[in-house]
C-alpha positions as CSV (number, residue, x, y, z in Angstrom):
1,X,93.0,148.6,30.9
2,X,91.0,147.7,27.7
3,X,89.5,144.6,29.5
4,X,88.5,146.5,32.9
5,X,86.5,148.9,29.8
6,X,85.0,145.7,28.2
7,X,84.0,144.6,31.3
8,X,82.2,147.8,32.7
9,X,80.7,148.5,29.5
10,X,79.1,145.3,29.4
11,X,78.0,145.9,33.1
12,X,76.5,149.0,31.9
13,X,74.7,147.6,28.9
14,X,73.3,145.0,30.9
15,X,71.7,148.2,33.5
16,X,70.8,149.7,30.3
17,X,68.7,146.5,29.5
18,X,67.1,145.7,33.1
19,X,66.1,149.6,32.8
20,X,64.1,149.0,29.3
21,X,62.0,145.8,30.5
22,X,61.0,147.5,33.8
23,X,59.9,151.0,32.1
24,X,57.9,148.3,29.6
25,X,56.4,146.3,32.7
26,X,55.9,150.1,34.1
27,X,54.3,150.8,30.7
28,X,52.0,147.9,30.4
29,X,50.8,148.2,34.1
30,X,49.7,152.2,33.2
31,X,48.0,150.9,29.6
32,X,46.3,147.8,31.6
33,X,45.1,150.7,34.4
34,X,43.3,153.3,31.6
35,X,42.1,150.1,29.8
36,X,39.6,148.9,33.1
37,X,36.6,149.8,33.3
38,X,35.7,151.6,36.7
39,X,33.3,149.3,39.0
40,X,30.2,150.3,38.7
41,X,26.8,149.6,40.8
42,X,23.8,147.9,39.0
43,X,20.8,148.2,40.7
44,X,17.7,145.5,40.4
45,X,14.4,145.7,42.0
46,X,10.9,144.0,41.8
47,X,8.0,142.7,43.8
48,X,7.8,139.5,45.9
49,X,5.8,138.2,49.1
50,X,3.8,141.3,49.5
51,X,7.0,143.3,49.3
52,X,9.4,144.7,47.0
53,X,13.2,143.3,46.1
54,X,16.2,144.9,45.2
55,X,19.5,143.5,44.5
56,X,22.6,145.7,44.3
57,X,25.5,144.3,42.5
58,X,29.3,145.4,42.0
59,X,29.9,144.6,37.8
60,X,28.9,141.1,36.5
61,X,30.8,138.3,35.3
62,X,31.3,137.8,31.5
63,X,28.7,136.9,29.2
64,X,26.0,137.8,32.3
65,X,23.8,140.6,31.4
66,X,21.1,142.6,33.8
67,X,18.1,141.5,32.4
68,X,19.4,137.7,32.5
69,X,20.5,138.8,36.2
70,X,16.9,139.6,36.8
71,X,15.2,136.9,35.1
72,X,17.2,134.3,37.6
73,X,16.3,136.2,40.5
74,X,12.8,136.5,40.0
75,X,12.7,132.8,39.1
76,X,14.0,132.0,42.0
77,X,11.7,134.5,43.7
78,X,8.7,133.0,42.2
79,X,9.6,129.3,43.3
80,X,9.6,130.5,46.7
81,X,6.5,132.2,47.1
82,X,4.7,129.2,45.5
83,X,6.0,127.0,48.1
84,X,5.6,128.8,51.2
85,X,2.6,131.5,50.3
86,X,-0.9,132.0,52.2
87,X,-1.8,134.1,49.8
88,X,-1.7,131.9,47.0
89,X,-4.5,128.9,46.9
90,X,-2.5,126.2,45.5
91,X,1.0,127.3,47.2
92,X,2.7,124.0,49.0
93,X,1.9,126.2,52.3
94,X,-1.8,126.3,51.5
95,X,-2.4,122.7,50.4
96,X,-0.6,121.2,53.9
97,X,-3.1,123.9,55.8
98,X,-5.9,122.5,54.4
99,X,-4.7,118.4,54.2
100,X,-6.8,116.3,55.9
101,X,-6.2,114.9,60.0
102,X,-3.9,112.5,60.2
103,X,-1.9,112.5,57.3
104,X,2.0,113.2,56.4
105,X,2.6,115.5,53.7
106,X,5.8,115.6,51.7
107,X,7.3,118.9,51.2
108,X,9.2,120.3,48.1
109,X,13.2,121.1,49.4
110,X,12.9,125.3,50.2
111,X,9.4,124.6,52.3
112,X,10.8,121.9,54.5
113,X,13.9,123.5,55.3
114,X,12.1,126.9,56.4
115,X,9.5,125.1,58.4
116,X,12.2,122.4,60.0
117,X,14.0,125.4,61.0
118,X,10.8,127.1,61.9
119,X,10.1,123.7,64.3
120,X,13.5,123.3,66.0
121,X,13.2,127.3,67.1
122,X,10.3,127.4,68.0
123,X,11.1,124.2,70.8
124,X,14.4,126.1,71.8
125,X,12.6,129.4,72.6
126,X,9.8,127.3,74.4
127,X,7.1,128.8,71.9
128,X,8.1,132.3,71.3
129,X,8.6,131.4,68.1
130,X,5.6,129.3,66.5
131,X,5.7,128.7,62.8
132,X,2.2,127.4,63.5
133,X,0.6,130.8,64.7
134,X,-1.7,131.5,61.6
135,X,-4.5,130.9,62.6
136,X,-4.2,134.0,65.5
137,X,-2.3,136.1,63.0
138,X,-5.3,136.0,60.9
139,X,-7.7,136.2,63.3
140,X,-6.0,139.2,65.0
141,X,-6.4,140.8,60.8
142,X,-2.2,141.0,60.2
143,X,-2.8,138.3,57.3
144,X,-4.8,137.2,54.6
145,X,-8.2,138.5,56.3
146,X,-9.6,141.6,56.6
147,X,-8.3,144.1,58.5
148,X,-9.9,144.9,61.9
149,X,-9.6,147.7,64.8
150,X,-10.1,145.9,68.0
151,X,-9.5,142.9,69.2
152,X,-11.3,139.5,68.7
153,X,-13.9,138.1,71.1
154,X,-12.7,136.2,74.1
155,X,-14.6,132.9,73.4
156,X,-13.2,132.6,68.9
157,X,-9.8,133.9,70.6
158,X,-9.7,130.6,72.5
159,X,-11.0,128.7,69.7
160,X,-8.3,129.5,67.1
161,X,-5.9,129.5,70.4
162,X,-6.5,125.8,70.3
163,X,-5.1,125.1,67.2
164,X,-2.2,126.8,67.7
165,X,1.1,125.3,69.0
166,X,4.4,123.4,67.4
167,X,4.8,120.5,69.3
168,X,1.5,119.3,67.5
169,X,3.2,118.6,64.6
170,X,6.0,115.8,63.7
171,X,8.9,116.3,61.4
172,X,9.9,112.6,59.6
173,X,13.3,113.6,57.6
174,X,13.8,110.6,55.4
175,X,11.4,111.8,53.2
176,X,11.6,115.0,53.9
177,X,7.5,115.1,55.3
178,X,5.5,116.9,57.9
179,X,2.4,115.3,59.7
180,X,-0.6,117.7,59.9
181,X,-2.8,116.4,63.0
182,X,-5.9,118.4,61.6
183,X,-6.3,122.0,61.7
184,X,-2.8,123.2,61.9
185,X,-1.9,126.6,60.1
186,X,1.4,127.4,59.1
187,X,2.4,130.9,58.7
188,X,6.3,131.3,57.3
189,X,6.4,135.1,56.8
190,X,8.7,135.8,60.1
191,X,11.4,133.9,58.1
192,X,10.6,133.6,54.5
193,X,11.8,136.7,53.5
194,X,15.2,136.1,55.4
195,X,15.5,133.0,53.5
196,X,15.2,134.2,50.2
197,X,17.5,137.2,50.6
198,X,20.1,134.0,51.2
199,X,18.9,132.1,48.8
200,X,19.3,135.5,46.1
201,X,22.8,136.1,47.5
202,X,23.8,132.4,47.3
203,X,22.5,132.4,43.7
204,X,24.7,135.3,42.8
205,X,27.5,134.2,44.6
206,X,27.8,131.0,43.2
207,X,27.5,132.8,40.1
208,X,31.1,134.5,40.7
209,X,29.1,138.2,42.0
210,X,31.7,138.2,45.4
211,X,30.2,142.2,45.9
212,X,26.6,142.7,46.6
213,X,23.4,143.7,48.8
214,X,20.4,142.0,48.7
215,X,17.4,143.5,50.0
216,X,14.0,141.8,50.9
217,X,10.8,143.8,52.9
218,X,13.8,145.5,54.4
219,X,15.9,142.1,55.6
220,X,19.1,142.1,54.1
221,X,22.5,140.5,53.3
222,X,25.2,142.3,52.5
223,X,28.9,140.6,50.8
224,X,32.1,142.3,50.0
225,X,32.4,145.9,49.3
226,X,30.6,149.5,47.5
227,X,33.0,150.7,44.4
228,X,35.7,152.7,46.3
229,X,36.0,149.5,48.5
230,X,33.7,150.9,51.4
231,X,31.3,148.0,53.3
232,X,27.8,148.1,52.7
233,X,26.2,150.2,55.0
234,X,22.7,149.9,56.5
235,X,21.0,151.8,59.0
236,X,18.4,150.9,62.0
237,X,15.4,153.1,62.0
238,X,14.4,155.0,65.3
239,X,11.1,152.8,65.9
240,X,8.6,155.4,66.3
241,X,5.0,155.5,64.4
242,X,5.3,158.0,61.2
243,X,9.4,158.7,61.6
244,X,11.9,157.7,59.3
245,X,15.2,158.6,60.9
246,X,18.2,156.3,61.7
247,X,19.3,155.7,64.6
248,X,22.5,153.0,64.5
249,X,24.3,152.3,61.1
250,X,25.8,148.8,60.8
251,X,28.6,147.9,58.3
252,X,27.5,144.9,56.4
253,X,30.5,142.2,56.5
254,X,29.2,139.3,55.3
255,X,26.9,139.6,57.5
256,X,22.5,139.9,57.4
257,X,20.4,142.0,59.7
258,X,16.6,141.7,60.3
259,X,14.5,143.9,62.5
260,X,11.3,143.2,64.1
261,X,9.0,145.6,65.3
262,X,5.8,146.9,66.7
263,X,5.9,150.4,65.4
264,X,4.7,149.8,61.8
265,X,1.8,147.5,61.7
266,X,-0.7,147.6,64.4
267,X,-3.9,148.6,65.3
268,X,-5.0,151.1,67.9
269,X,-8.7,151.3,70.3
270,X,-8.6,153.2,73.3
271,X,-5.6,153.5,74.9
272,X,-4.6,150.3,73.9
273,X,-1.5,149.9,71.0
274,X,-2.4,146.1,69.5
275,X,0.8,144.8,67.0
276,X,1.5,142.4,64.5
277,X,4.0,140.9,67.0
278,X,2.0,138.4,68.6
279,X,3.0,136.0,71.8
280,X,2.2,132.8,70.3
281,X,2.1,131.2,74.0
282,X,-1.1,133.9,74.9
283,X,-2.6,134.8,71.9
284,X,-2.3,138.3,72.1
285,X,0.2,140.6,70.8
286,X,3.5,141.1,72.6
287,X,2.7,143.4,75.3
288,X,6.4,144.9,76.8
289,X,8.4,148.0,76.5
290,X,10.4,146.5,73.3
291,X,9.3,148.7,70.1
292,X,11.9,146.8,67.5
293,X,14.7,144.4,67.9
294,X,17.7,144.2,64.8
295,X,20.1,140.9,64.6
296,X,23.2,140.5,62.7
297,X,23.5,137.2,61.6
298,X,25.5,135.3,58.4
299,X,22.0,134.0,57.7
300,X,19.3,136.3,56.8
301,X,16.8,133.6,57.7
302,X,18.3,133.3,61.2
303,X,18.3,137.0,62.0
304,X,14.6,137.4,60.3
305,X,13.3,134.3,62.8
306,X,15.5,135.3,65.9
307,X,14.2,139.4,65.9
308,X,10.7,138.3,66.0
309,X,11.6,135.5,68.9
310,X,13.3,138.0,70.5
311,X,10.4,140.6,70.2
312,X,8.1,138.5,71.4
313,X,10.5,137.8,74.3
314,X,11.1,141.2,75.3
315,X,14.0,142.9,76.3
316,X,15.2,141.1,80.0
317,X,14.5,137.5,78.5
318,X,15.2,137.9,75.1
319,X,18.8,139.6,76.5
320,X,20.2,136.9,78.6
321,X,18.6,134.3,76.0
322,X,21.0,136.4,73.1
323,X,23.6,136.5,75.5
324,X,23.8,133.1,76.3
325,X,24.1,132.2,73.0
326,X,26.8,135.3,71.8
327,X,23.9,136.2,69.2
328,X,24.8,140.2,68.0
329,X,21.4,141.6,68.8
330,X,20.1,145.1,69.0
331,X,17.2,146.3,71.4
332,X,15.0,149.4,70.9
333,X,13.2,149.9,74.5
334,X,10.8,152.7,75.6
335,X,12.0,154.4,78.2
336,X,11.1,157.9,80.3
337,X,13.4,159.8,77.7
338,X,12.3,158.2,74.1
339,X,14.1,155.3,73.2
340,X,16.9,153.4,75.1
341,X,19.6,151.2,72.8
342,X,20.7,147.6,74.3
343,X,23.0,145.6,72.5
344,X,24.2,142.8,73.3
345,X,28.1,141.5,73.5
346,X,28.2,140.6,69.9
347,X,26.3,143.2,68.7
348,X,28.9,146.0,70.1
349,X,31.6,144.0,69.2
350,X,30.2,143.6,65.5
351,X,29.3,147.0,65.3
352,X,32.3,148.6,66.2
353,X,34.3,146.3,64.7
354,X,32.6,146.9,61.3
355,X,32.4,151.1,61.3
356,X,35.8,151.3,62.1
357,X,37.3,149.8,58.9
């Protein structure tokens, strides 16, 4: 009898002593829990290419403050606007538009990636795409000139049409060097700003920042999740001249989106609605029922190229040409009744995949 005792009050003590160390795990866990910090969004912003920036990130890592956050970001910024801007003289861009005939020039490592990108796109969409369309953007007044309200004369339209057109210029990729035949205009803007939003959100990931949205000119990249573990959300405006209303929200999944679109910058005589979304293959601007196209992409440059190959495309090619290649794309069509939405496979997929988790 006094040994079965023994025994179940050393069965007990031992309970009694499990109990202790899991109410001081319990414990711990509850002290750790009012210890943390909530997450808490920091917002950055700025100007760059013409545009503004802004960066929204979920905390920082330790020993990584906001102003040192924005200090890398705009250094980065500022790197790639003197590589690949017309609007700066002595920009890498510049100096290869004004090299003389007949000469390679060897590109800094951000420059040559956008415009050997730019160059393999441009053959796959048989010139609906045409990093070498300056010289018509200018002329049409959507870049560095001056602004104009009609169109150019026929006869300096087929002039600067001349020097337009991507198979003039070679690629040699040991040195990392493009050959400018003479007269040859690169213009990077319908990708540059993609590319830097990737290049921001790679700079902050690799920094240990796994929760973020990067924003460029409205191109944009979004990783991880809000505070309250929601996904960034963005929305698609309805493409129509002086409205700002959405009409499709995306869930950002590590995933970017780009639009393109003729409803924002343009010029009007007559009758006659002239965009900045020119057909590098006429000369004149895209001319078709299309009024913005959006693509969801894991690259930001990809998605900011594609929706203005896609625009200039229009919505019957540029929707088997998606399909064909399960690109997530988002058309904004005129039709009888305002403005008809076709998306592609991936783009329903992605989008309903996205707002329902």
């Amino acid at each position: 009898m006094a040994n079965a005792l023994r025994i179940r009050a050393e069965r007990f003590a031992h309970h009694l002593q499990g109990l202790r160390a899991l109410f001081a795990l319990c414990l711990m866990a509850l002290l750790l829990s009012a210890c943390r910090q909530p997450q808490q969004i920091h917002l950055l912003s700025g100007s760059t290419m013409g545009t503004t920036w802004s960066v929204k990130v979920v905390d920082l890592p330790e020993n990584t403050t906001v102003p040192q956050l924005r200090a890398d970001i705009e250094l980065l910024l500022e790197s790639i606007n003197r590589q690949m801007s017309t609007y700066q003289p002595e920009s890498d861009i510049s100096r290869f538009n004004r090299a003389a005939a007949g000469t390679w020039q060897v590109l800094p490592v951000d420059f040559w990636r956008v415009a050997s990108y730019s160059l393999k796109l441009a053959q796959e969409t048989g010139g609906a795409f045409d990093p070498t369309v300056g010289p018509l953007v200018n002329l049409w007044g959507f870049g560095p000139d001056p602004k104009r309200d009609h169109p150019p004369e026929a006869d300096k339209l087929a002039a600067v049409q001349a020097r337009v057109g991507w198979a003039k210029v070679a690629m040699r990729a040991e040195d990392q060097a493009l050959y400018q035949p003479g007269g040859v205009y690169f213009d990077l803007s319908a990708v540059a700003k993609g590319y830097a939003v990737d290049k921001v959100a790679d700079l902050l990931l690799g920094m240990g920042i796994d929760n973020m949205l990067v924003e460029i000119g409205g191109e944009l990249r979004g990783h991880g999740r809000k505070p309250g573990g929601e996904l960034w959300q963005v929305g698609v405006e309805k493409p129509l001249p002086g409205v700002r209303e959405v009409a499709h929200v995306v869930a950002l999944r590590d995933l970017a989106i780009a639009t393109s679109g003729d409803y924002r910058n343009y010029f009007e005589e007559g009758e006659r609605h002239y965009s900045h979304i020119l057909d590098p293959r006429t000369g004149y601007p895209a001319e078709h029922r299309v009024v913005s196209v959006s693509v969801l992409h894991e690259r930001c440059a990809d998605a900011d190229a594609l929706a203005t190959a896609l625009t200039v495309m229009g919505a019957e090619e540029g929707m088997i040409w998606a399909e064909d290649r399960k690109l997530a794309v988002l058309f904004m069509v005129k039709a009888d009744q305002g403005v008809e939405q076709k998306m592609t496979t991936a783009f329903r997929r992605l989008a309903m995949q996205e707002t329902t988790q």
